[in-house]
Backbone as JSON Lines, residues from 0, in Angstrom:
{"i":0,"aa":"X","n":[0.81,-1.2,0.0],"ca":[0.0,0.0,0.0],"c":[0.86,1.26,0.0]}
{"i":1,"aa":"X","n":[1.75,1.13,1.13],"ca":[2.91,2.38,0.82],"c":[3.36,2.35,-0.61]}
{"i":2,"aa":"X","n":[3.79,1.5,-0.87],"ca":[4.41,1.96,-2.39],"c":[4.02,2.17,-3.5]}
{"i":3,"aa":"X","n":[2.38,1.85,-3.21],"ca":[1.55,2.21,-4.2],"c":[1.61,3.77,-4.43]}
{"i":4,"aa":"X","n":[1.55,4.23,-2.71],"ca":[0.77,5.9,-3.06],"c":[2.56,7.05,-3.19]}
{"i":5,"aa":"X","n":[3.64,6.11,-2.82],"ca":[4.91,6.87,-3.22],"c":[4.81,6.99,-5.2]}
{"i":6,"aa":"X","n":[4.34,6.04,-5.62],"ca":[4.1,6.08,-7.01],"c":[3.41,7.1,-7.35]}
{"i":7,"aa":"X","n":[2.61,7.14,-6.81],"ca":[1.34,8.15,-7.42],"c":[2.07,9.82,-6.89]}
{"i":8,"aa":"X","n":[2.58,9.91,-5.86],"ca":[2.93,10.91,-5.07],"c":[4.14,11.27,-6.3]}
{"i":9,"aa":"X","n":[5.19,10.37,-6.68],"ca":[5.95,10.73,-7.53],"c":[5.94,10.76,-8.78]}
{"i":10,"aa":"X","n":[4.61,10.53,-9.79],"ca":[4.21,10.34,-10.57],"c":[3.26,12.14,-11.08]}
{"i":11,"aa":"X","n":[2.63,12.22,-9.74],"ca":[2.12,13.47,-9.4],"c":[3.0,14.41,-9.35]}
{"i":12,"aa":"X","n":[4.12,14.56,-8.91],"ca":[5.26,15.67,-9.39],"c":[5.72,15.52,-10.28]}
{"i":13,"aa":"X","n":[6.48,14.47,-11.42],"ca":[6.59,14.78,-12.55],"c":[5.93,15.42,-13.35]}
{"i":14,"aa":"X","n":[4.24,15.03,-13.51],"ca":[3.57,15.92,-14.16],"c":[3.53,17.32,-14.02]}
{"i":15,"aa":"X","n":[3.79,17.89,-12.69],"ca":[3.16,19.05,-12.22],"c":[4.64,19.55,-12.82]}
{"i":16,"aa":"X","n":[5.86,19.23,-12.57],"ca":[7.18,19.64,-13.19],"c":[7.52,19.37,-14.6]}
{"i":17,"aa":"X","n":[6.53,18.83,-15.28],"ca":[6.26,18.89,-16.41],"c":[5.47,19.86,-16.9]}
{"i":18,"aa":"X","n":[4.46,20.28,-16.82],"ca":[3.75,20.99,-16.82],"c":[4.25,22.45,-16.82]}
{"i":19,"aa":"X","n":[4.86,22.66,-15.69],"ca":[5.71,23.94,-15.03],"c":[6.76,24.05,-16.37]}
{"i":20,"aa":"X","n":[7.07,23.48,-17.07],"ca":[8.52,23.84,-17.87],"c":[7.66,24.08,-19.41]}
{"i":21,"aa":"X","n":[6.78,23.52,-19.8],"ca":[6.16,23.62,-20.96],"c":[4.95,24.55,-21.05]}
{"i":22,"aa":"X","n":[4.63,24.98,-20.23],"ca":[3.65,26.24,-20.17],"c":[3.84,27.75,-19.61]}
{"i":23,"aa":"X","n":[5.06,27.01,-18.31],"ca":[5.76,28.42,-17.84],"c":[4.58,29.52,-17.28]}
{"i":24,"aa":"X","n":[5.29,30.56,-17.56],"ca":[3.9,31.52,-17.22],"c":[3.43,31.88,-18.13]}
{"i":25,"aa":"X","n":[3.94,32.14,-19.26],"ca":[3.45,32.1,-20.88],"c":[3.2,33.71,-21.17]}
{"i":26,"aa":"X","n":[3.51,34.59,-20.56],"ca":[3.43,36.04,-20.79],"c":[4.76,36.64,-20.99]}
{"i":27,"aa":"X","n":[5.74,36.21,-20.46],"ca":[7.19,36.08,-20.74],"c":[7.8,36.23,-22.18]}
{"i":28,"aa":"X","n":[7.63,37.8,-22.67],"ca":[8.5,37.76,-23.73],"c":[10.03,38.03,-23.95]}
{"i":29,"aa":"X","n":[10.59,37.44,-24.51],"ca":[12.16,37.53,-24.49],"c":[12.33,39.2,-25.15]}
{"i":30,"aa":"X","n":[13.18,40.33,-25.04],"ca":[13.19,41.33,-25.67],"c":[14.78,41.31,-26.77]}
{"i":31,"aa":"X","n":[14.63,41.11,-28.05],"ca":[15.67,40.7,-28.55],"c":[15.64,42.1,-29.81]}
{"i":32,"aa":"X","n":[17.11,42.24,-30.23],"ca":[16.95,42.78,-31.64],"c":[16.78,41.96,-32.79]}
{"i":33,"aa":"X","n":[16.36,42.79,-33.87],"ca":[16.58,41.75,-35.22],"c":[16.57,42.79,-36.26]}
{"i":34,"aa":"X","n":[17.6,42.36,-36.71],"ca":[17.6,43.72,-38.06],"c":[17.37,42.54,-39.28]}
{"i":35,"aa":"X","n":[16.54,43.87,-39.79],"ca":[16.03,43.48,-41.56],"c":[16.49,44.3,-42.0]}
{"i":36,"aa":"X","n":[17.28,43.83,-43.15],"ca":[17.94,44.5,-44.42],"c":[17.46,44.78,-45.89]}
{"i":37,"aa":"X","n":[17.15,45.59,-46.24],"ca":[17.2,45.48,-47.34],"c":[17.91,44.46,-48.59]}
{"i":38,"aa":"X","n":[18.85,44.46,-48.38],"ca":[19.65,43.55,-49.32],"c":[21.19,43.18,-48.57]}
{"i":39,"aa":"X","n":[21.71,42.07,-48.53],"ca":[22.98,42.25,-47.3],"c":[24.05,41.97,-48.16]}
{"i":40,"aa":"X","n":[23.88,42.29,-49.33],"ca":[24.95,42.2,-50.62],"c":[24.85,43.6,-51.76]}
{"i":41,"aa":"X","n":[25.64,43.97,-52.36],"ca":[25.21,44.89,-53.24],"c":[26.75,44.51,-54.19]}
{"i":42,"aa":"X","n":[26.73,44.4,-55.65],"ca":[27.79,44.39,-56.57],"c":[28.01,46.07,-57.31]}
{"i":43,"aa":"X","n":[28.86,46.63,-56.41],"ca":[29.33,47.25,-57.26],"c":[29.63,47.62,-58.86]}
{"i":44,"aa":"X","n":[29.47,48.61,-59.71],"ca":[29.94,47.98,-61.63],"c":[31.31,48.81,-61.7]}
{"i":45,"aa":"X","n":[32.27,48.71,-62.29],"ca":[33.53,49.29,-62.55],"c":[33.32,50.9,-62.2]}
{"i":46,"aa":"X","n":[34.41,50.89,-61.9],"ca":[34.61,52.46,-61.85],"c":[36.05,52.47,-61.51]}
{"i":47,"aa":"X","n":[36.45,54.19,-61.97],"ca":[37.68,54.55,-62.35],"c":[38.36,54.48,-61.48]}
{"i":48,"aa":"X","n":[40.08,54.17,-61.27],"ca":[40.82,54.28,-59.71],"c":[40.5,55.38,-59.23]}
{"i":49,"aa":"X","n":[39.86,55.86,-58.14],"ca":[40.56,57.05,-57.55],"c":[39.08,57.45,-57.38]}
{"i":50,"aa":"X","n":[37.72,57.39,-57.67],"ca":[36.84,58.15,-57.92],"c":[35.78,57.14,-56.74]}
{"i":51,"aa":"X","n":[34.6,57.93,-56.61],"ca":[34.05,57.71,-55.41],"c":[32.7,56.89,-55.58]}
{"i":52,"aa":"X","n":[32.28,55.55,-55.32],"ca":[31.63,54.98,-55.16],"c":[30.11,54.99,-54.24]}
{"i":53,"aa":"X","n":[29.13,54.91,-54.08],"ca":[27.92,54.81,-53.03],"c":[27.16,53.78,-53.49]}
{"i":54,"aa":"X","n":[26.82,53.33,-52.21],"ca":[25.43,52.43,-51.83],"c":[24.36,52.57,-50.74]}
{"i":55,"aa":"X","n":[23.72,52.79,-50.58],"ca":[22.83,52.81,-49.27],"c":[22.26,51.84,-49.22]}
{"i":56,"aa":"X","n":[22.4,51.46,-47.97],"ca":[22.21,49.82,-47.47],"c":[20.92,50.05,-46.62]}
{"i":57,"aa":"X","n":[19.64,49.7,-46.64],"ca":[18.5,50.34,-45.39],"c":[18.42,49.16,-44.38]}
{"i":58,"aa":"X","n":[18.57,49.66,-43.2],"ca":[18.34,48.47,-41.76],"c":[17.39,48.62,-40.74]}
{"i":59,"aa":"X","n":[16.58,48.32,-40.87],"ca":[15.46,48.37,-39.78],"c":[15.24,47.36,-38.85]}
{"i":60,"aa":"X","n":[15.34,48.01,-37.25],"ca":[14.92,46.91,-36.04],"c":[13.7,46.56,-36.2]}
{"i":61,"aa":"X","n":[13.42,45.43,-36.19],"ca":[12.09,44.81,-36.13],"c":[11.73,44.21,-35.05]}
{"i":62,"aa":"X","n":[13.06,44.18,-34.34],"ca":[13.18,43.27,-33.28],"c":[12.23,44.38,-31.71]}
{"i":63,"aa":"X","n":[12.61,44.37,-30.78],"ca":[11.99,44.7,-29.39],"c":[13.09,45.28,-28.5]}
{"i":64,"aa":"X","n":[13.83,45.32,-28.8],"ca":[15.13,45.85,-27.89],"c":[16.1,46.59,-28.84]}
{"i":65,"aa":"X","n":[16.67,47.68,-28.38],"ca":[17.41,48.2,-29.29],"c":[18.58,47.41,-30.09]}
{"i":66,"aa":"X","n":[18.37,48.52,-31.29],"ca":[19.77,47.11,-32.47],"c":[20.87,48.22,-32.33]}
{"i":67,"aa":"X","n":[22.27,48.17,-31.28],"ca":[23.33,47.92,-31.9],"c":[23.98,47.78,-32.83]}
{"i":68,"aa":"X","n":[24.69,48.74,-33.86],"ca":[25.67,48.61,-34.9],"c":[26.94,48.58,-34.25]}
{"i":69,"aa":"X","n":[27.67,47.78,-34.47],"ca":[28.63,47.78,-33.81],"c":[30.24,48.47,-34.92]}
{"i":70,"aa":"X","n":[29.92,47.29,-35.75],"ca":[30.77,47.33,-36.54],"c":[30.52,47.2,-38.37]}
{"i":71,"aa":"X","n":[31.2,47.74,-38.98],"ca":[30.89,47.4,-40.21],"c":[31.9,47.0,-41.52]}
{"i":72,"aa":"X","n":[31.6,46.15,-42.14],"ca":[33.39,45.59,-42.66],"c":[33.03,45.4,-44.47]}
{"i":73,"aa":"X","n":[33.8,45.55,-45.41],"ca":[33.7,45.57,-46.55],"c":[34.31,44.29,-47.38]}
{"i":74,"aa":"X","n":[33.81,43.84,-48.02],"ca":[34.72,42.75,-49.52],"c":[34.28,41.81,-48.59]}
């Protein structure tokens, strides 16, 4: 009889600690960045040595927390 109801007793907390990890409190949003790019490539066409090139690249947070540029690197 005891070891019947240690079963059930420990059978009864797995669920409930099951339960607890897969439903959580469920209002809990993570606050993350996420940048969307326009395009995260662009090909340049020839141009002369010495003379001056542009692109405008557009980046928008979509994300929930501010986006950080940190750094930016070329080729």
């Amino acid at each position: 009889m005891r070891c019947n109801s240690l079963k059930w007793f420990v059978m009864a907390g797995c669920l409930l600690f099951s339960a607890s990890i897969c439903f959580g409190s469920g209002n809990e949003e993570q606050k993350a960045p996420a940048a969307a790019v326009s395009a995260d490539n662009f090909e340049f066409p020839s141009a002369i040595e010495g003379s001056s090139v542009e692109h405008t690249f557009s980046i928008r947070n979509t994300g929930t927390a501010p986006l950080k540029i940190e750094s930016v690197k070329t080729g």
